[in-house]
C-alpha positions in Angstrom: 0.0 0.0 0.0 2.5 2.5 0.9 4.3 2.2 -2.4 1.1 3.1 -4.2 0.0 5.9 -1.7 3.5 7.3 -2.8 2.2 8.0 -6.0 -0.7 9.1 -4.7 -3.3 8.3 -7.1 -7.1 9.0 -7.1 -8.2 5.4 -7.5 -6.7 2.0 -7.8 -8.2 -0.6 -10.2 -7.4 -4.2 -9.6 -8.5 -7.7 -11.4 -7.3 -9.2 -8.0 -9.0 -8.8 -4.1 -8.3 -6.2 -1.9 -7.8 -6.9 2.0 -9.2 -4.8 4.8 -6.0 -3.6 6.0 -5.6 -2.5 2.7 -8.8 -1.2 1.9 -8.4 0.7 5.1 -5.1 2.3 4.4 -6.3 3.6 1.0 -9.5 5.3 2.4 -6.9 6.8 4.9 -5.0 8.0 1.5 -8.3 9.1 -0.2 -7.7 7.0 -2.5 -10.8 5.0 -3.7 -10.3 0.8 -4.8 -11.8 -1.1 -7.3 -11.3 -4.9 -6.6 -12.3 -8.1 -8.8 -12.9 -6.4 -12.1 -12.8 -8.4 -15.4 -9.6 -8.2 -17.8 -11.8 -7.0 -20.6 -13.1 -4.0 -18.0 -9.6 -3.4 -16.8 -8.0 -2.9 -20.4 -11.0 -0.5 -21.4 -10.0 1.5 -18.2 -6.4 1.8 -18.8 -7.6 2.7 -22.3 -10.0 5.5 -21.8 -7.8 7.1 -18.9 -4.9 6.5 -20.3 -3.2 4.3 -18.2 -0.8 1.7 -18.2 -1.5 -1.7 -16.1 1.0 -2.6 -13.9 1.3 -6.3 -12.4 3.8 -5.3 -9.4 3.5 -2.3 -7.3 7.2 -2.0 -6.8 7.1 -0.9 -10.7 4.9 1.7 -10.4 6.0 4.8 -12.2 4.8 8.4 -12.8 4.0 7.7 -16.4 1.9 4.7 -16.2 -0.9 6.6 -13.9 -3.8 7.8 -15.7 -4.1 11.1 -16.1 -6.8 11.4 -18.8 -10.3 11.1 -16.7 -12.0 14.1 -15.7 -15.1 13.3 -13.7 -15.9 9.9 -11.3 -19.3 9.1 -9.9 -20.7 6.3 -8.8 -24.3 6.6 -9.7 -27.5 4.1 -8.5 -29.8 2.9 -11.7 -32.2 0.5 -10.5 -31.1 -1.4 -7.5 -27.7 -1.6 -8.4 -25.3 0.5 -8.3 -22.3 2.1 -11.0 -19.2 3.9 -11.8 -19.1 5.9 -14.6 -15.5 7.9 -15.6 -16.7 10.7 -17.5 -14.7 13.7 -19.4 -12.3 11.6 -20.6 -9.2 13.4 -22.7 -9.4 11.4 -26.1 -10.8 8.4 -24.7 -10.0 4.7 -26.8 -12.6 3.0 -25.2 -16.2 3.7 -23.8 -18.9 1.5 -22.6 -22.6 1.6 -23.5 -25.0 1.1 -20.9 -28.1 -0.8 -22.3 -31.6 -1.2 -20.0 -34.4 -3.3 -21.0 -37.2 -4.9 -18.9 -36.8 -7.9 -19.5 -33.4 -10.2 -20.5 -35.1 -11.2 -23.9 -35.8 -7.3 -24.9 -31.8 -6.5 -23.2 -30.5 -9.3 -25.7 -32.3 -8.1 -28.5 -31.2 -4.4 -28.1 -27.6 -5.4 -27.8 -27.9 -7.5 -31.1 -29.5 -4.6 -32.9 -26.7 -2.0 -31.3 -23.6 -4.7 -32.8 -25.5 -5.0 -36.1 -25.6 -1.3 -36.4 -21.9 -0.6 -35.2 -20.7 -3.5 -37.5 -22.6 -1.6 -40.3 -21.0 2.0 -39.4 -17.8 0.1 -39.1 -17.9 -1.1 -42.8 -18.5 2.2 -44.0 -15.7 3.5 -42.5 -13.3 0.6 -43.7 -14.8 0.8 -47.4 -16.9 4.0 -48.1 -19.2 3.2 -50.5 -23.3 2.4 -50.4 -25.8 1.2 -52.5 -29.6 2.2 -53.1 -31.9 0.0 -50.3 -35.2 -1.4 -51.1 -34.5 -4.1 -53.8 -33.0 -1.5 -55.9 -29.4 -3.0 -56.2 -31.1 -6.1 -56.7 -33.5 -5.5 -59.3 -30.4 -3.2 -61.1 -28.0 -6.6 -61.2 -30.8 -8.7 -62.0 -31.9 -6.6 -65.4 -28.5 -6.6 -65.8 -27.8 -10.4 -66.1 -31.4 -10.7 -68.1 -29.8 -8.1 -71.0 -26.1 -10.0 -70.2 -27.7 -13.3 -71.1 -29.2 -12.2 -74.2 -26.4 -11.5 -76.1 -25.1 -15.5 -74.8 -26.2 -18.1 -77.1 -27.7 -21.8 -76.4 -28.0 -23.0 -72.9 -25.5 -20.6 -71.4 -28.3 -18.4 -71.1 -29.7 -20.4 -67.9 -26.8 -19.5 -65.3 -27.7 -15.7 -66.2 -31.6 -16.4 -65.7 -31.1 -18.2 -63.0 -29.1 -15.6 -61.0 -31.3 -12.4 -62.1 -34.5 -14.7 -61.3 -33.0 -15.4 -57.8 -31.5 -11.9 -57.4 -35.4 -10.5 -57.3 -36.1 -12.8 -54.1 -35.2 -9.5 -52.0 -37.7 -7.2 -53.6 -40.5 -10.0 -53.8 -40.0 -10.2 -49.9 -40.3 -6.7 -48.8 -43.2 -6.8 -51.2 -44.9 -9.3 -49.4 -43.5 -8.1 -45.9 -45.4 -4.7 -46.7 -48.9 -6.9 -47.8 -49.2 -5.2 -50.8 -49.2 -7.3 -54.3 -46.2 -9.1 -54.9 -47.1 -9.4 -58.5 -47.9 -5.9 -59.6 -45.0 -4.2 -57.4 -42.0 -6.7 -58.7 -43.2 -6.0 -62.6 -43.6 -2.4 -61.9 -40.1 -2.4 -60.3 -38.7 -4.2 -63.2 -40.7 -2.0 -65.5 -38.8 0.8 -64.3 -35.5 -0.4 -64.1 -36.1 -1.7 -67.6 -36.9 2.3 -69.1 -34.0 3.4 -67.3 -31.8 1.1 -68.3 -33.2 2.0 -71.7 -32.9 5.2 -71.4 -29.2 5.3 -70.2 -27.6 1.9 -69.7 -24.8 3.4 -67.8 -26.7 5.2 -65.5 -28.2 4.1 -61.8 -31.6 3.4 -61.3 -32.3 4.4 -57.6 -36.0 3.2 -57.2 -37.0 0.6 -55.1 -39.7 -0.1 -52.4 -40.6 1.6 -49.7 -40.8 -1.2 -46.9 -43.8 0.6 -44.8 -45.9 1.7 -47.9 -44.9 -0.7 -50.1 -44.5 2.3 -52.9 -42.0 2.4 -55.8 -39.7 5.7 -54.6 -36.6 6.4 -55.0 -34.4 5.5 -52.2 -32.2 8.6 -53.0 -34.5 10.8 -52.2 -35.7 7.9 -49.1 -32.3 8.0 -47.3 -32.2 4.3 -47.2 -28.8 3.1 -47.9 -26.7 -0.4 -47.7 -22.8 -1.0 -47.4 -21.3 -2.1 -50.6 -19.3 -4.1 -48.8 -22.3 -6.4 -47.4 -24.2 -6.3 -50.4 -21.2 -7.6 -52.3 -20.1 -10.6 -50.1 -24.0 -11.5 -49.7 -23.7 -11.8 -54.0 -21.0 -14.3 -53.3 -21.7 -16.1 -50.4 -24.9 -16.9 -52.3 -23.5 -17.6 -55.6 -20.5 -19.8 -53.8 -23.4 -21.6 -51.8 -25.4 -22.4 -55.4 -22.2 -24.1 -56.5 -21.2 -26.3 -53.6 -24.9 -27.4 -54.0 -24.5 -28.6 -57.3 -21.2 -30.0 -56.8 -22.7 -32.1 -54.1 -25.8 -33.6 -56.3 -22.7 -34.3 -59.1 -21.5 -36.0 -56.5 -24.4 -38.0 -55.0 -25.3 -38.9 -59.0 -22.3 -40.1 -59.9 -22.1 -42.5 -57.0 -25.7 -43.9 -57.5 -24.6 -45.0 -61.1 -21.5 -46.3 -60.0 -23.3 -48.6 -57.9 -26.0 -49.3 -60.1 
């Protein structure tokens, strides 16, 4: 104790126990202990204070105390009680407190806060979006359908195959919305179709509006997707199709072996 009341620091975090005696001679100090947290918790702390953790207390220096915290509470929510080190200097770690009423609707919240951090997280690694709402998907599709017409014979079929499967998404937010799945997947292709008419280079941003069920344009919408996803989605799929049919080769070739 006395070799970390020489330092005299405002709080001491530990991942071991603390004793009495000791407990007792840091209150003396003013110095406030923290006893039994997890690793994880402890490496988040000397991340967002800006300290460096130390395994002996005989090689304690002045540079690995943690100068970076501004404000410490310790705050009641419920019946239980936290700490919370606020005004950080350039934090590299924070914690997000989630509350739910149940453990079902607290696990459901914290899925719904990864998938959206994972999404801002593959924006930031690779910058680009794509139109929401089918769009993308109706765009690739019309473009295999016009791809496998200038592809003679039975070639044509993978290119069919992949725009026919590629308008799944659109057919399900069509249906999701209750709104005909028919008439809203040919008016979608309708439109794709003039537009890629009118200027086969140029994007066609409409899709469907998942509430309404209406064709809009998701420009104008706001609803965007990470290139990234949408393109390893394309190929998990495609990649998936394949093994598939490798596998009935498979399973057909050894039934007329046997036979």
């Amino acid at each position: 104790c006395m070799e970390i009341i020489a330092h005299a620091p405002d709080m001491v975090v530990t991942e071991k126990g603390v004793s009495d005696l000791a407990q007792h001679y840091l209150a003396k100090a003013n110095i406030t202990a923290f006893r039994r947290l997890r690793k994880t918790d402890n490496n988040r702390m000397a991340r967002a204070t800006g300290a460096t953790i130390v395994s002996r207390t005989d090689e304690i220096q002045e540079s690995d105390l943690g100068t970076n915290c501004g404000l410490f509470e310790m705050r009641k929510i419920g019946d239980e009680w936290f700490a919370f080190f606020e005004e950080c200097k350039d934090p590299k770690a924070c914690t997000i407190m989630l509350r739910g009423g149940s453990k079902d609707v607290l696990n459901e919240i914290e899925r719904n806060l990864m998938d959206a951090m994972q999404v801002v997280r593959n924006v930031v690694h690779d910058p680009k979006l794509l139109p929401g709402g089918g769009a993308t998907e109706m765009a690739v599709a019309m473009g295999l359908r016009r791809a496998g017409m200038q592809v003679q014979g039975i070639q044509q079929g993978p290119y069919q195959a992949v725009g026919e499967a590629m308008e799944i998404i659109p057919r399900t937010l069509a249906s999701n919305c209750g709104v005909s799945v028919i008439r809203s997947v040919t008016a979608l292709r309708a439109k794709h179709g003039a537009a890629l008419e009118e200027n086969p280079d140029g994007p066609c941003h409409f899709g469907l509006n998942g509430v309404t069920g209406e064709l809009v344009s998701m420009e104008e919408l706001g609803i965007w997707e990470p290139f990234s996803v949408k393109v390893q989605t394309i190929k998990t799929a495609i990649e998936s199709a394949c093994m598939i049919l490798r596998i009935d080769d498979i399973v057909s070739g050894s039934k007329k072996k046997g036979a």
